[in-house]
C-alpha positions in Angstrom: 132.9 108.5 166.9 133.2 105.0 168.4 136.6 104.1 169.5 138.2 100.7 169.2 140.8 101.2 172.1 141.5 103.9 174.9 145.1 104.5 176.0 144.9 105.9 179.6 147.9 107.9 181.2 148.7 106.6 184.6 149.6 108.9 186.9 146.7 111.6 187.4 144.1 110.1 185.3 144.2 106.3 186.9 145.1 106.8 190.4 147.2 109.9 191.6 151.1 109.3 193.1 152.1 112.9 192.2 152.1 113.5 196.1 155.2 110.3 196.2 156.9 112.1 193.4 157.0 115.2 194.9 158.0 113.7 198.0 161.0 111.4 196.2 162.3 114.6 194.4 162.2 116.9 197.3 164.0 114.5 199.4 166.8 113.9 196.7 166.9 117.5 196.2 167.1 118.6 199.7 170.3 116.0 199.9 172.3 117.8 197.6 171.2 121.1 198.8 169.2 122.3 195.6 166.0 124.0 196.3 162.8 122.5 195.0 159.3 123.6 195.6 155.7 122.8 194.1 155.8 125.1 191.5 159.3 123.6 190.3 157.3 120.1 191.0 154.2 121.0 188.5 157.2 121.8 185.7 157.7 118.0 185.8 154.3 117.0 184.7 154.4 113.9 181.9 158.1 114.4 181.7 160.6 111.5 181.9 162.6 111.2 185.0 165.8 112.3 183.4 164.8 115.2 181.9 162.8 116.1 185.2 165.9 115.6 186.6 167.7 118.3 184.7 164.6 121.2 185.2 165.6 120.1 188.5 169.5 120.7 188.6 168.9 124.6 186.7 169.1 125.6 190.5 172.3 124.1 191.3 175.6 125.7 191.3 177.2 122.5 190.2 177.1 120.6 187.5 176.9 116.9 187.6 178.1 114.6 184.7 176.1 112.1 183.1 177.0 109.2 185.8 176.7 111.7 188.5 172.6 112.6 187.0 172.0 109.0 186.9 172.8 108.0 190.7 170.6 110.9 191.7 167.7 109.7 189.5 168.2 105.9 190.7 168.3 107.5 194.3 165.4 109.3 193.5 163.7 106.3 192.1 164.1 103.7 194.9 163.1 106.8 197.3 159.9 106.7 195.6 159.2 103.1 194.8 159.5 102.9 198.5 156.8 105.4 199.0 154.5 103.4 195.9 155.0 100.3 198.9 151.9 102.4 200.7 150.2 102.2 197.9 146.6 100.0 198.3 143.4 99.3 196.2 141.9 102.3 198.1 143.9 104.7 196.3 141.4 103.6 192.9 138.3 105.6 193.2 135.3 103.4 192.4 134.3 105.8 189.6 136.8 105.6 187.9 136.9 101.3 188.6 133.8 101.8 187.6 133.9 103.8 184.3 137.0 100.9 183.2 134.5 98.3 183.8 131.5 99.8 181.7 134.3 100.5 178.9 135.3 96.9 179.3 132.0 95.3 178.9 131.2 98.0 175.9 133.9 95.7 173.9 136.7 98.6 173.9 140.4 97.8 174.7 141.9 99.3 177.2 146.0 100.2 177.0 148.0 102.3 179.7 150.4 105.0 178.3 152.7 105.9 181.0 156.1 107.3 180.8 156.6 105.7 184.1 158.8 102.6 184.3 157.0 102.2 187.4 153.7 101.7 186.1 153.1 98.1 186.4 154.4 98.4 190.0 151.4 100.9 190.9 149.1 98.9 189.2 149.8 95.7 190.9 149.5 97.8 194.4 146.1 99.8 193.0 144.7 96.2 192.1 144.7 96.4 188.8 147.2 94.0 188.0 146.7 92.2 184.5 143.7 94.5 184.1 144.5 96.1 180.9 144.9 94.8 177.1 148.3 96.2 176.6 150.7 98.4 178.8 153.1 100.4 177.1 155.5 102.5 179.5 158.9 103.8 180.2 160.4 100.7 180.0 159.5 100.1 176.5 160.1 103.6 174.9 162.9 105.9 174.2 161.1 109.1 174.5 159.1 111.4 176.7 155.7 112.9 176.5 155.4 115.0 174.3 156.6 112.6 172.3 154.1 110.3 171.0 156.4 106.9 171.2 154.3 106.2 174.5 150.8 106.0 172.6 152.1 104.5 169.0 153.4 101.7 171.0 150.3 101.0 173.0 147.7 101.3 170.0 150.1 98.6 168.0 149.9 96.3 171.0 146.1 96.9 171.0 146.5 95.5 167.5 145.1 99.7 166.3 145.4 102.2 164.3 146.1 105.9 166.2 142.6 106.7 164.5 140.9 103.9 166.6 142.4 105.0 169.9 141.4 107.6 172.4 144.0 108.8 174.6 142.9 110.4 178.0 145.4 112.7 179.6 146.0 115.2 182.4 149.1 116.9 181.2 149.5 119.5 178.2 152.5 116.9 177.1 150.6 113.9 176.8 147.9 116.0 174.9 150.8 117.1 172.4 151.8 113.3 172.6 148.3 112.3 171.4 147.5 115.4 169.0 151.1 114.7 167.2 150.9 110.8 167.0 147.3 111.5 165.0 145.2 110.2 168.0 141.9 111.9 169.3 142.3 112.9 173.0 140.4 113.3 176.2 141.5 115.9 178.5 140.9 115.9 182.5 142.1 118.4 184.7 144.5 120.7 183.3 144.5 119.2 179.9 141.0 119.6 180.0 141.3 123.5 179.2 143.9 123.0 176.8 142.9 123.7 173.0 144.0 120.8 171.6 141.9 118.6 174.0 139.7 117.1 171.6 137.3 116.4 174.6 137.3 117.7 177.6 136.0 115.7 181.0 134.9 117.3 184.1 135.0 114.1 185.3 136.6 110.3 184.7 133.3 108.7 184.2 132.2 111.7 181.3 134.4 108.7 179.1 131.2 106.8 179.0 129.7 109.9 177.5 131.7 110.2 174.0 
């Protein structure tokens, strides 16, 4: 099937700041003494930050109110929006530059579908600033992957039906995202062996082969 628009999650399937995350999380974490470790740190995959937040807190003794959870998550946040600063045009691979370039001159759309409310942030740093028809993200939605908010929002700023849109994922939740909002998905990496992955991708530029 030819598709009008493809929605593209940010974080794993653009460019990759799962290391700054982990990073920004460990270092708030370590602060107030709670342990965190990769395998905690692959839990938060697609989630929103408050919610990765509270898989966080499960190993803490004490519990923090709702003002308490949002100083930790702002502290988190500037911790990492720090660490996005490094960020550079070398951290987008030319394939998949590339692959967004042949989908562009192929006459599709192109939307991002991040949770992140920093997304526009790491595009600007990745060079990709302006790049994209729409960008729908956390700062525009109310829930998390796998709700489908993300998605719904980006096909109706690509003008779209969820029928017309590809979504290309990396996480399970943003495959449940896409499956539940009625949209046909690409999966890569992990989402790529997940059954509801209507196509999986070795690769980024195996896009240009649906």
């Amino acid at each position: 099937m030819e598709y009008k628009g493809i929605i593209f999650d940010l974080d794993g399937v653009i460019c990759f700041t799962d290391k700054y995350h982990y990073m920004a999380w460990k270092e708030m974490a370590d602060e107030i003494g709670v342990y965190f470790d990769e395998k905690i740190n692959n839990r938060l995959r697609g989630v929103s930050r408050m919610a990765s937040l509270d898989i966080i807190l499960e190993k803490s003794e004490k519990e923090y109110s709702a003002d308490e959870k949002e100083i930790l998550a702002s502290k988190k946040n500037q911790i990492y929006k720090e660490l996005l600063l490094k960020m550079t045009p070398n951290d987008l691979s030319d394939e998949v530059k590339e692959t967004l370039d042949a989908l562009k001159a192929d006459g599709h759309k192109l939307a991002i579908g991040s949770s992140s409310k920093n997304a526009k942030l790491i595009l600007k740093q990745i060079g990709l600033d302006g790049y994209f028809d729409a960008i729908s993200d956390g700062t525009n939605i109310t829930h998390s992957k796998p709700h489908p908010e993300v998605f719904l929002k980006a096909a109706e700023y690509l003008g779209l039906k969820p029928e017309e849109c590809l979504v290309t994922e990396d996480a399970v939740a943003g495959i449940d995202a896409a499956s539940t909002g009625g949209f046909s998905s690409a999966g890569i990496g992990e989402a790529a062996l997940y059954e509801k992955t209507t196509y999986p991708l070795q690769t980024f530029s195996d896009l240009l082969k649906i």
